[in-house]
PAZA-110584 format. One record per atom (N, C-alpha, C): residue in one letter; atom name; x, y, z. Coordinates in Angstrom, 2 decimals, decimal comma. Each point is the difference from the previous one (the first is absolute). Example, Ala and Ser with C-alpha at 12.3 -4.5 7.8 and 13.67 -1.06 7.14 Angstrom:
BEGIN
+------+------+---------+---------+---------+
: resn : name :    east :   north :      up :
+------+------+---------+---------+---------+
:    A :    N :   13,19 :   -5,69 :    7,80 :
:    A :   CA :   -0,89 :    1,19 :    0,00 :
:    A :    C :    0,90 :    1,20 :    0,00 :
:    S :    N :   -0,35 :    1,05 :   -0,72 :
:    S :   CA :    0,82 :    1,19 :    0,06 :
:    S :    C :   -0,77 :    1,09 :    0,73 :
+------+------+---------+---------+---------+
***
This chain:
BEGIN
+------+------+---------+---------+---------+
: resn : name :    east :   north :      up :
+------+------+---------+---------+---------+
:    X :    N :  140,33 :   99,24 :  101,88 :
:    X :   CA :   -0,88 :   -0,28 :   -1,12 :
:    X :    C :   -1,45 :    0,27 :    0,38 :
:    X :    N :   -0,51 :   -0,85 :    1,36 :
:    X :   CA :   -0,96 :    0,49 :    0,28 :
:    X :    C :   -0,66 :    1,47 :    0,26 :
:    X :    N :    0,89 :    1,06 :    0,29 :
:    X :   CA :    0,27 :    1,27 :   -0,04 :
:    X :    C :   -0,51 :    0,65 :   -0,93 :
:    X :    N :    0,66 :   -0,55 :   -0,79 :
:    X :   CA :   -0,16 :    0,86 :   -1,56 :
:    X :    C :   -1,12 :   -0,02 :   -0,77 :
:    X :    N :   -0,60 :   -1,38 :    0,40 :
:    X :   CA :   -1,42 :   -0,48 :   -0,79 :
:    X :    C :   -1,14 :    1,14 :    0,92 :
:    X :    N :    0,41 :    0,20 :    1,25 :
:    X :   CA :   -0,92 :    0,44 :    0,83 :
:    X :    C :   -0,20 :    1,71 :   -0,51 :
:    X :    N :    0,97 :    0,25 :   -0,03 :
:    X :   CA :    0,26 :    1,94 :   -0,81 :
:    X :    C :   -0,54 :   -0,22 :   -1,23 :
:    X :    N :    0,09 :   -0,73 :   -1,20 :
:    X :   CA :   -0,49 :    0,10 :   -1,27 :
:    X :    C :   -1,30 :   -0,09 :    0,37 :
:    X :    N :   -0,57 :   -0,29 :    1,03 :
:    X :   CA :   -1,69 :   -0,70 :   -0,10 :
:    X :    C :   -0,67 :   -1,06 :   -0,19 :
:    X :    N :    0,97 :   -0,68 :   -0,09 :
:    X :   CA :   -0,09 :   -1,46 :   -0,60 :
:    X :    C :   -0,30 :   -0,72 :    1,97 :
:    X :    N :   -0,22 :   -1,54 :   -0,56 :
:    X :   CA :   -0,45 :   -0,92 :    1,04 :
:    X :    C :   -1,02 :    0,41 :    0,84 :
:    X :    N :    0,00 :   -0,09 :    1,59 :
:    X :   CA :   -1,09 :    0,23 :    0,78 :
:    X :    C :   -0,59 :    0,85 :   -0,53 :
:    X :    N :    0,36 :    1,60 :    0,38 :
:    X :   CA :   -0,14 :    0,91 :   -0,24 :
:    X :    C :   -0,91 :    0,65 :   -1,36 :
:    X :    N :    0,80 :   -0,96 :   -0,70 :
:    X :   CA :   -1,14 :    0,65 :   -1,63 :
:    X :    C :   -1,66 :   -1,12 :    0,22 :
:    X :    N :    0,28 :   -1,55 :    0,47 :
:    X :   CA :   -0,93 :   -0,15 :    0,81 :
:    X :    C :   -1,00 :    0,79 :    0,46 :
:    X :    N :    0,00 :    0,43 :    1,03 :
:    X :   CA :   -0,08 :    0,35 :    1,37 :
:    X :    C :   -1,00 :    1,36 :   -0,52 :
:    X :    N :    0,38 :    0,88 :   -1,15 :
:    X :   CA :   -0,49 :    0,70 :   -1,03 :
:    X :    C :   -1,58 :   -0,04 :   -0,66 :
:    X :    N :    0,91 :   -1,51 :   -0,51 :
:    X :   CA :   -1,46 :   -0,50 :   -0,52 :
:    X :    C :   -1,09 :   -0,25 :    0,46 :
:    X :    N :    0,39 :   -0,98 :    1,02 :
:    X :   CA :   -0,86 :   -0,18 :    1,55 :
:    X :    C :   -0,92 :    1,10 :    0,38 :
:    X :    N :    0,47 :    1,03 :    0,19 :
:    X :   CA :   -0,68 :    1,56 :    0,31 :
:    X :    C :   -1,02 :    0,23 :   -1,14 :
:    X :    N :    0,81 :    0,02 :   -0,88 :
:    X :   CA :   -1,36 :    0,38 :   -1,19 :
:    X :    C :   -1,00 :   -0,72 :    0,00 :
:    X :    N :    0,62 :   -1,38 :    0,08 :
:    X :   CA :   -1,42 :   -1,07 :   -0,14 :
:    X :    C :   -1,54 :    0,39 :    0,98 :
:    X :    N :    1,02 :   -0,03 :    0,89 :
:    X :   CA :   -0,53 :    0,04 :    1,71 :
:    X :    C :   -1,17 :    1,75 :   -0,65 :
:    X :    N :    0,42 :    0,77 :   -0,18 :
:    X :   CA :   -0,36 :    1,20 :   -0,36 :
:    X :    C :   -1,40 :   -0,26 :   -1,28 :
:    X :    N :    0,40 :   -0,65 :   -0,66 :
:    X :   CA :   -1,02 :   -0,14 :   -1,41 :
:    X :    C :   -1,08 :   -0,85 :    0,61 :
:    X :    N :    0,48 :   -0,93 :    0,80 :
:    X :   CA :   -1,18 :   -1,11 :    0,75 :
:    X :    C :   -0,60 :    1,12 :    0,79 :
:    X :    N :    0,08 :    1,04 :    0,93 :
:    X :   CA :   -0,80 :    0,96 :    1,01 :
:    X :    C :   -0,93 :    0,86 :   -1,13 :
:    X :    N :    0,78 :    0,16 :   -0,84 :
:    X :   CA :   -0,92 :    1,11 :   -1,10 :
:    X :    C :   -1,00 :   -0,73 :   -0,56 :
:    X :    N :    0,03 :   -1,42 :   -0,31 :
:    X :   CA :   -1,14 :   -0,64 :   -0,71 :
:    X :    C :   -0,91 :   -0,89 :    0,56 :
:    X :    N :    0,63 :   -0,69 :    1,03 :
:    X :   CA :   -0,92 :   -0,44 :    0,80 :
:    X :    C :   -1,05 :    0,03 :    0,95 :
:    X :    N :   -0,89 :   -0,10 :    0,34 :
:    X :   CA :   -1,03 :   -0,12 :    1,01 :
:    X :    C :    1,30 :    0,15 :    1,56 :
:    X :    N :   -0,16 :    0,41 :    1,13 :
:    X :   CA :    0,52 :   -0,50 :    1,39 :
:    X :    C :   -0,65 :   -0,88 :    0,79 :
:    X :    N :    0,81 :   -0,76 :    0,00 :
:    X :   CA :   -0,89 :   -1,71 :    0,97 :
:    X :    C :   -0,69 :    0,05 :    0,94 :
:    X :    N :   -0,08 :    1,35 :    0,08 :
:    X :   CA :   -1,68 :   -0,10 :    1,12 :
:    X :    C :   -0,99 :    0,39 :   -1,13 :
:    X :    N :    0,01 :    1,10 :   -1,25 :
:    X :   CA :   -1,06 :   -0,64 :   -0,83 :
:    X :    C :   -0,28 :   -0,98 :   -0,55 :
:    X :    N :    0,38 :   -0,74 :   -0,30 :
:    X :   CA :    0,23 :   -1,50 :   -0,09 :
:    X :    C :   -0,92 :   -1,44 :    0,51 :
:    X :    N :   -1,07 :   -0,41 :   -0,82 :
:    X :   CA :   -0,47 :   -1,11 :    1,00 :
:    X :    C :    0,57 :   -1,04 :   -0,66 :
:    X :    N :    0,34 :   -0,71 :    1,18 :
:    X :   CA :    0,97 :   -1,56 :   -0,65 :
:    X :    C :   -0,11 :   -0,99 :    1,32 :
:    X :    N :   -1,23 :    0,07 :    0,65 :
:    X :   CA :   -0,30 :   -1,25 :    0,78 :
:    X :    C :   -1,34 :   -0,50 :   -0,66 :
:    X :    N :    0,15 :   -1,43 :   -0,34 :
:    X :   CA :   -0,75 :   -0,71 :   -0,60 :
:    X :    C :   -1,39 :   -0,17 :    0,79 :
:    X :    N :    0,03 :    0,78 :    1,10 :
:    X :   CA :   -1,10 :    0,41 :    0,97 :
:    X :    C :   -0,96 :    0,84 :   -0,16 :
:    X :    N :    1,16 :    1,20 :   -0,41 :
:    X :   CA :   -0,57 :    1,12 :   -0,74 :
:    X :    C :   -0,66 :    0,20 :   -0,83 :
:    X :    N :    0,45 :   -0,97 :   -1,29 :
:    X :   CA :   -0,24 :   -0,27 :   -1,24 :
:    X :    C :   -1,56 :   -0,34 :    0,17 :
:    X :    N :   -0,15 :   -0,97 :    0,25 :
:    X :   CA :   -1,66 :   -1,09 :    0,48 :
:    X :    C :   -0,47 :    1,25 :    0,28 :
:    X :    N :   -0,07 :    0,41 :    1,34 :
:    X :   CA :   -0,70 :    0,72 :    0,88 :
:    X :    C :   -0,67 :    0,88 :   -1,30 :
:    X :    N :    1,08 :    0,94 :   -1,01 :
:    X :   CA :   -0,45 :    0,98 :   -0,49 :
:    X :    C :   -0,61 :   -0,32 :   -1,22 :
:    X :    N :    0,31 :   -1,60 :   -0,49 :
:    X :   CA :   -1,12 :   -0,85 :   -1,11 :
:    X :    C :   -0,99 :   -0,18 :    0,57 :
:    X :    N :   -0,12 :   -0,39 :    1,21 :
:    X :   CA :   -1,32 :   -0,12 :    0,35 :
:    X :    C :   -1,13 :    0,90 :    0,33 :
:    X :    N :    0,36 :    0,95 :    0,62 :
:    X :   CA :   -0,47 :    1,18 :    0,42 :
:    X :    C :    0,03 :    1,25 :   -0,84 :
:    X :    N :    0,76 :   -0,09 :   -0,80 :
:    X :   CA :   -0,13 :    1,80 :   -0,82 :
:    X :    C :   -1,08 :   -0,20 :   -1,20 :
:    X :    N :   -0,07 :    1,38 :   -0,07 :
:    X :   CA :   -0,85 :    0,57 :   -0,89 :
:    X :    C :    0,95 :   -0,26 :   -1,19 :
:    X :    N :   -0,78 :   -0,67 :   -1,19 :
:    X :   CA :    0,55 :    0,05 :   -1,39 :
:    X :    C :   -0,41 :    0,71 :   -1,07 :
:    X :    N :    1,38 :    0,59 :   -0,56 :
:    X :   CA :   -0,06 :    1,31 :   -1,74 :
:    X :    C :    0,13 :   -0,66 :   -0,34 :
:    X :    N :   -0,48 :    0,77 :   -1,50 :
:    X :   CA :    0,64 :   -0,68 :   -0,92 :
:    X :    C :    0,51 :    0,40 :   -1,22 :
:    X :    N :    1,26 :   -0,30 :   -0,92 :
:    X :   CA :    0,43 :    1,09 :   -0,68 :
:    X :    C :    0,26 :   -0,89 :   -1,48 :
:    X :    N :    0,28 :    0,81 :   -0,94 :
:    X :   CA :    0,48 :   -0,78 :   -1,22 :
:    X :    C :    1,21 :   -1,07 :    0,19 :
:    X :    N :    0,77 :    0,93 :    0,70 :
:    X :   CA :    1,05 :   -0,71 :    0,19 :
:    X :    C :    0,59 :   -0,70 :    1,20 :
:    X :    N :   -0,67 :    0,16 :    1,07 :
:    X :   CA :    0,34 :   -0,41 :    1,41 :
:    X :    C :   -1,72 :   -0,13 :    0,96 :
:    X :    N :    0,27 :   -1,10 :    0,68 :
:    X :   CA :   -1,32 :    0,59 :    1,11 :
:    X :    C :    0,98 :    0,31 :    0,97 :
:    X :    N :   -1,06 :    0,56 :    1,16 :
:    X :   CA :    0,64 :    0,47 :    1,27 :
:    X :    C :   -1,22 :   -0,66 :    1,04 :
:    X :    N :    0,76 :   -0,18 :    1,01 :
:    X :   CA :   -0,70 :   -0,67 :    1,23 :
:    X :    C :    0,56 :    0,88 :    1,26 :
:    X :    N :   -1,01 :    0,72 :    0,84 :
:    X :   CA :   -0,18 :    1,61 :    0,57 :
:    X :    C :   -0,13 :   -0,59 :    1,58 :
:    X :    N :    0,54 :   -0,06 :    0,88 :
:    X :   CA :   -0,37 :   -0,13 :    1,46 :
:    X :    C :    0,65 :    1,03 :    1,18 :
:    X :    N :   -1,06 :    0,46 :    0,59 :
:    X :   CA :    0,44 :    0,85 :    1,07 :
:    X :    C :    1,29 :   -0,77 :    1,29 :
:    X :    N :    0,84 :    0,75 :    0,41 :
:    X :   CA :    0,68 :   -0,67 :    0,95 :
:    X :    C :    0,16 :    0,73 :    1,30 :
:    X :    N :    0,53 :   -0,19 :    0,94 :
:    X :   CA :    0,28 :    1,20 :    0,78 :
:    X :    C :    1,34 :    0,65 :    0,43 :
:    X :    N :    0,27 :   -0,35 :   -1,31 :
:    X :   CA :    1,46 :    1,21 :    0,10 :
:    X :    C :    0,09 :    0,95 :   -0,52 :
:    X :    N :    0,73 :    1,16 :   -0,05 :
:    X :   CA :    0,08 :    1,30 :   -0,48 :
:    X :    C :    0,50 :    0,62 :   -1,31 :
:    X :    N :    0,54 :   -1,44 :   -0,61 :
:    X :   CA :    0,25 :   -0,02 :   -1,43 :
:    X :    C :   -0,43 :   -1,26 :   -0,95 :
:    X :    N :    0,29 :    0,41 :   -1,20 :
:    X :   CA :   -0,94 :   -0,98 :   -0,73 :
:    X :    C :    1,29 :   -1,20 :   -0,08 :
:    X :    N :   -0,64 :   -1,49 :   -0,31 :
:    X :   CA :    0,83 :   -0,89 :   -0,07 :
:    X :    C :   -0,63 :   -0,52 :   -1,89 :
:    X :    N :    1,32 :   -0,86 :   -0,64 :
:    X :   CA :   -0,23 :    0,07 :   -1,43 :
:    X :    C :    0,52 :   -1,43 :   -0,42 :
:    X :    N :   -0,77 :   -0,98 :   -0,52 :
:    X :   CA :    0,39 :   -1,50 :   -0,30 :
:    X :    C :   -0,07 :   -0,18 :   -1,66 :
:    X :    N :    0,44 :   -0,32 :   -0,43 :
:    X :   CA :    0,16 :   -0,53 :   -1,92 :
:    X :    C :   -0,27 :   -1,30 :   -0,29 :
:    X :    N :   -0,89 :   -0,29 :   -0,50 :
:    X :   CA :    0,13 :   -1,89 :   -0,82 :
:    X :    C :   -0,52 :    0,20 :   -1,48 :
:    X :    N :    0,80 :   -0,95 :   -0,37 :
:    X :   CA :    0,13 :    0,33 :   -1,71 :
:    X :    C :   -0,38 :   -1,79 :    0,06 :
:    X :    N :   -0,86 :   -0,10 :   -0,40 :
:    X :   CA :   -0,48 :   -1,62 :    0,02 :
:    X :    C :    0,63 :   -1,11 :   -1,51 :
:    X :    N :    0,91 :   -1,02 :    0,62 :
:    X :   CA :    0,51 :   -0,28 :   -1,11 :
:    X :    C :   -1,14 :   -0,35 :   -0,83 :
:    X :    N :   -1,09 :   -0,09 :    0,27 :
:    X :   CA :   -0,79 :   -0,48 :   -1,68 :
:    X :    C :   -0,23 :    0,88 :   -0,58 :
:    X :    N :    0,23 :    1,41 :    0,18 :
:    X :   CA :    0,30 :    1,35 :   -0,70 :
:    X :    C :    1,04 :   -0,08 :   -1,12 :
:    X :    N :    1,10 :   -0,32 :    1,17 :
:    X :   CA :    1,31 :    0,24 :   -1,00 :
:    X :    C :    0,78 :   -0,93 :    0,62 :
:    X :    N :    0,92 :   -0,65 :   -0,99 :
:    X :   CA :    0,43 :   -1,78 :    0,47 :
:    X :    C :    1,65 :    0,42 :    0,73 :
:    X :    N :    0,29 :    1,34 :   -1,05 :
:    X :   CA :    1,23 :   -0,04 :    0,15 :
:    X :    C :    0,26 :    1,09 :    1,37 :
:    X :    N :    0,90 :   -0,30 :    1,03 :
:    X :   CA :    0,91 :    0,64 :    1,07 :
:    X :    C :    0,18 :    1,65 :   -0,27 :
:    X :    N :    0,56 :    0,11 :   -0,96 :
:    X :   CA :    1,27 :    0,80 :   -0,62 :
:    X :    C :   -1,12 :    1,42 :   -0,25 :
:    X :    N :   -1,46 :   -0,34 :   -0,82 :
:    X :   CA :   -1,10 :    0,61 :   -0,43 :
:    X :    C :   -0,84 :    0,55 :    1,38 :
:    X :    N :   -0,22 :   -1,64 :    0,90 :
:    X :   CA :   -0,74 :    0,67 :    1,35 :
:    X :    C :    0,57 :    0,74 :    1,02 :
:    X :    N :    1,15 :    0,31 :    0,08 :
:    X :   CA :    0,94 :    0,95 :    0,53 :
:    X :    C :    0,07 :    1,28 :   -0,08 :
:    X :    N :    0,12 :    0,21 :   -1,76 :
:    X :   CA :    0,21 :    1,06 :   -0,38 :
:    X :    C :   -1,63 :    0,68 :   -0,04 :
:    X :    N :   -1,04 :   -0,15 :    0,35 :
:    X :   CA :   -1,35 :   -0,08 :    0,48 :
:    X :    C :   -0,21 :    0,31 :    0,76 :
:    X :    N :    0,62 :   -0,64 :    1,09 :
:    X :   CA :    0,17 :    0,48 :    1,39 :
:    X :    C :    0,72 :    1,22 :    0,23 :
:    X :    N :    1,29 :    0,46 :   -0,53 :
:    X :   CA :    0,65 :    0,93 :    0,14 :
:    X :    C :   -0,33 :    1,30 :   -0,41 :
:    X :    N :   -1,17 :    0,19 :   -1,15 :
:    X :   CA :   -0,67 :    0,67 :   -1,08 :
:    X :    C :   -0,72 :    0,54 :    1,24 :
:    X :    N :   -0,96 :   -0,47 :    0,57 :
:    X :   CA :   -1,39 :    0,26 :    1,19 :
:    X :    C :    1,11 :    0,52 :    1,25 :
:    X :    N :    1,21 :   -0,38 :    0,29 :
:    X :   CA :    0,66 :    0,46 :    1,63 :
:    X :    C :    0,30 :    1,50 :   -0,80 :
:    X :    N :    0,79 :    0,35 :   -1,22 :
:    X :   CA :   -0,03 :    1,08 :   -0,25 :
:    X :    C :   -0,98 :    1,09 :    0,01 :
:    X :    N :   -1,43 :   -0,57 :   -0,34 :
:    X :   CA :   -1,04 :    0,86 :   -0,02 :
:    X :    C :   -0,50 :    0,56 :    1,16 :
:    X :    N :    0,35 :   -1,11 :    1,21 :
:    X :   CA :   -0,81 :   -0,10 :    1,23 :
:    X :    C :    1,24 :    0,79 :    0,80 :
:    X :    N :    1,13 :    0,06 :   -0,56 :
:    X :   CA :    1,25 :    0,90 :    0,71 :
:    X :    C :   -0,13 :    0,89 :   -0,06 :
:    X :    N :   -0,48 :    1,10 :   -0,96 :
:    X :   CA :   -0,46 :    1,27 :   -0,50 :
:    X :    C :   -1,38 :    0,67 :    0,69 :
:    X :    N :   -0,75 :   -1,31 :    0,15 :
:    X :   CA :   -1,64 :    0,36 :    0,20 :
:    X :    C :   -0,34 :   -0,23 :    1,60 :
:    X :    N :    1,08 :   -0,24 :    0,64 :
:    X :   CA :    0,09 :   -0,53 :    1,55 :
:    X :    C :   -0,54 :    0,72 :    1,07 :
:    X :    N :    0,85 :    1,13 :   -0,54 :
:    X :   CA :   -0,11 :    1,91 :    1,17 :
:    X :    C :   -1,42 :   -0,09 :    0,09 :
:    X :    N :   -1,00 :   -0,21 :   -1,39 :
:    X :   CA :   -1,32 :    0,28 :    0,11 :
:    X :    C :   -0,90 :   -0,60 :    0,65 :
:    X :    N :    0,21 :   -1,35 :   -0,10 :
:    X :   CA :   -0,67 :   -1,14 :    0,32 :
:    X :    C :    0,20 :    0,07 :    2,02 :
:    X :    N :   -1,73 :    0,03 :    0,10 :
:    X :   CA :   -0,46 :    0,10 :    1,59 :
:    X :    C :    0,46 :   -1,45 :    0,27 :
:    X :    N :    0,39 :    0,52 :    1,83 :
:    X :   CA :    1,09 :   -1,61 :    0,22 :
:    X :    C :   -1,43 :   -0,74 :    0,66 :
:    X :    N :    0,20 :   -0,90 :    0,38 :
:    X :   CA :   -1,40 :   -1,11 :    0,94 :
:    X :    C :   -0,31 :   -0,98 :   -1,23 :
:    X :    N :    0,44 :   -0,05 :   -1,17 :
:    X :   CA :    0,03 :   -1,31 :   -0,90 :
:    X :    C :    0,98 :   -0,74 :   -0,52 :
:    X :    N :   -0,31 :   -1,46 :   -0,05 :
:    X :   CA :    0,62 :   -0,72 :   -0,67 :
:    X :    C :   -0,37 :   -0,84 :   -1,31 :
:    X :    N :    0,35 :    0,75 :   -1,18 :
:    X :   CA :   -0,25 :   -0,24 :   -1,23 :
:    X :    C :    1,44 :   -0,91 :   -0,84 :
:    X :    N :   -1,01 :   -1,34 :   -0,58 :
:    X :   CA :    0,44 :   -0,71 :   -0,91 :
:    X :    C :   -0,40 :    0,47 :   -1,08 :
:    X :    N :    1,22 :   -0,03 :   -1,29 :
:    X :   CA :   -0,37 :    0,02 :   -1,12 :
:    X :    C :   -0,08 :   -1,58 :   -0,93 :
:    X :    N :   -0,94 :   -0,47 :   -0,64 :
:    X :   CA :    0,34 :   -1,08 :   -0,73 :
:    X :    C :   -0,03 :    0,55 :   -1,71 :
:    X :    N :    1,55 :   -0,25 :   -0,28 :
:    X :   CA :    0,14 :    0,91 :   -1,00 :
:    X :    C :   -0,42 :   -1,19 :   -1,06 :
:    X :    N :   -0,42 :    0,22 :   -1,35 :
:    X :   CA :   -0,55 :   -0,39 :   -1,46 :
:    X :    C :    1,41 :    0,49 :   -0,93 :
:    X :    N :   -0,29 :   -1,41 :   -0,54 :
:    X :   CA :    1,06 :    0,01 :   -1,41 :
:    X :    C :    0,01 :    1,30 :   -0,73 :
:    X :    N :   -1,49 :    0,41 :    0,03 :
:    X :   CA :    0,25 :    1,39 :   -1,11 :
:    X :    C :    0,55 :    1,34 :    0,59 :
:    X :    N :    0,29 :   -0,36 :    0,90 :
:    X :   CA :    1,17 :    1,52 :    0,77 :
:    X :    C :    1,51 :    0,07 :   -0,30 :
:    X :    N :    0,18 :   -1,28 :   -0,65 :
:    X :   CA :    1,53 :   -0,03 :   -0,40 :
:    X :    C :   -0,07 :    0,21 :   -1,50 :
:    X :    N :   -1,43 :    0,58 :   -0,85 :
:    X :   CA :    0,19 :    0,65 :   -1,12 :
:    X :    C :   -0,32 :    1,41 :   -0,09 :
:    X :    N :   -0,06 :    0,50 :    0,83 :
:    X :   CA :   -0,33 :    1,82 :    0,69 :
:    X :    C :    1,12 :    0,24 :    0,85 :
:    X :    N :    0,00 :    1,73 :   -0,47 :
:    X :   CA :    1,08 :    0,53 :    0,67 :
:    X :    C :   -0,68 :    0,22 :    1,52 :
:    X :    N :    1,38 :    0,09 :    0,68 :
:    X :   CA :   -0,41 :    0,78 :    1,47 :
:    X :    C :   -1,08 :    0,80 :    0,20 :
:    X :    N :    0,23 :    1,49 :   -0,90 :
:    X :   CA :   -0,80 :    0,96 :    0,19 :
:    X :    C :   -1,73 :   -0,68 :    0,19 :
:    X :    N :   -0,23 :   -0,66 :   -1,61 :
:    X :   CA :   -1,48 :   -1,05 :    0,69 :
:    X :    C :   -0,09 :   -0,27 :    0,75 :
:    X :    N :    0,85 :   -1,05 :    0,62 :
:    X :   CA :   -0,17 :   -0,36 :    1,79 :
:    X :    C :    0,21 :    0,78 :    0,63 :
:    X :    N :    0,57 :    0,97 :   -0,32 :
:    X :   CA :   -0,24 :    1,24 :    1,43 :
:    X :    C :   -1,44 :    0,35 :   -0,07 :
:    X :    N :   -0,51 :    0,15 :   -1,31 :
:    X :   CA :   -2,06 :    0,50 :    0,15 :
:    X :    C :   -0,22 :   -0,95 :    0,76 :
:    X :    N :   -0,07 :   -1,22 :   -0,36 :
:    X :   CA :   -1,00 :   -0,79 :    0,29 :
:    X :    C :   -0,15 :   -0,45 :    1,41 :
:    X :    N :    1,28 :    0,25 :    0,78 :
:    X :   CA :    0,58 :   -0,41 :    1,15 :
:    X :    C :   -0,40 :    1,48 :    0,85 :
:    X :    N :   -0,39 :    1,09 :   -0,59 :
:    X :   CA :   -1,02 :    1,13 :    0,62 :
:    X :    C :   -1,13 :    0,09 :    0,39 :
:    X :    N :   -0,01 :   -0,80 :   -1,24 :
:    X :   CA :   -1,47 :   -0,01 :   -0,63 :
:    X :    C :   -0,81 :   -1,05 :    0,86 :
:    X :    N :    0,53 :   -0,75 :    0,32 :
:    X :   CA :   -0,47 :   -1,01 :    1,16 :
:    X :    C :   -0,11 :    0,45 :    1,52 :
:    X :    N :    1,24 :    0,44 :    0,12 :
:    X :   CA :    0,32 :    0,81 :    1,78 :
:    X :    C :   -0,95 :    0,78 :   -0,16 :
:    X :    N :   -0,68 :    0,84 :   -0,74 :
:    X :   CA :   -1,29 :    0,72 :    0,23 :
:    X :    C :   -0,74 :   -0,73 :    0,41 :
:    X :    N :   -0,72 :   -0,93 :   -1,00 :
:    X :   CA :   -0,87 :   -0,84 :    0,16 :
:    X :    C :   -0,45 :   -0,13 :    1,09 :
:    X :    N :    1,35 :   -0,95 :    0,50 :
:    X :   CA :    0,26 :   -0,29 :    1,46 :
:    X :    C :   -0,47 :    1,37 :    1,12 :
:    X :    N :    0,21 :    1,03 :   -0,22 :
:    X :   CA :   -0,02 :    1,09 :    1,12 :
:    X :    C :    1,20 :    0,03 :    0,41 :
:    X :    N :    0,84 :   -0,28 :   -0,55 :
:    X :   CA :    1,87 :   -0,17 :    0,87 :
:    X :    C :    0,90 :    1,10 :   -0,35 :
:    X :    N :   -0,60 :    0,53 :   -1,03 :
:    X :   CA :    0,88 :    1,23 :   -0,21 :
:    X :    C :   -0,89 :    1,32 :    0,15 :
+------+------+---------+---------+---------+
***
């Protein structure tokens, strides 16, 4: 019985499938955890010290580091937006932009974005300007 489920595709295997794709769709959209800042060390250091944009829809906070690629942090401040579900999909909106715009972006910074409620009523493409339109600013691109 177990046999048979295994040839149709069924159990582990059709699993095991899915697993791959997932695994596959997460590499295509995500940031890689060395771009990534997620020590609450980091965080401070680069509130305290960076240079601040500022945009309709997001500021950015700009600090030199000394590594060879850029590192990338998100906060969507709940007094923005109350709900989870909204500051997520916010967050995910900006990793797409910054996934695309990465190759360009000179490495030796670590940039926070603090994204604004009004980016979850604009398409991507806007946040792709504005998220240019800043890295100039900056001198980063």
């Amino acid at each position: 019985m177990k046999e048979k489920r295994q040839k149709e595709g069924e159990g582990f295997f059709k699993e095991e499938g899915v697993r791959g794709e997932i695994r596959f769709l997460l590499k295509f959209f995500m940031l890689s955890k060395k771009q990534r800042i997620k020590k609450k060390k980091d965080f401070e250091e680069v509130f305290k010290k960076g240079n601040f944009f500022s945009s309709n829809f997001f500021g950015a906070k700009i600090k030199e580091n000394n590594l060879s690629f850029p590192r990338f942090g998100f906060v969507f401040p709940v007094k923005q937006e109350k709900r989870a579900v909204k500051r997520n999909k916010g967050k995910r909106m900006f990793r797409e932009v910054l996934k695309k715009e990465s190759p360009s972006i000179k490495g030796g910074f670590d940039i926070i974005f603090i994204i604004k409620k009004e980016s979850l009523k604009v398409k991507s493409k806007d946040i792709e300007k504005e998220v240019k339109n800043i890295l100039e600013k900056a001198k980063i691109i």
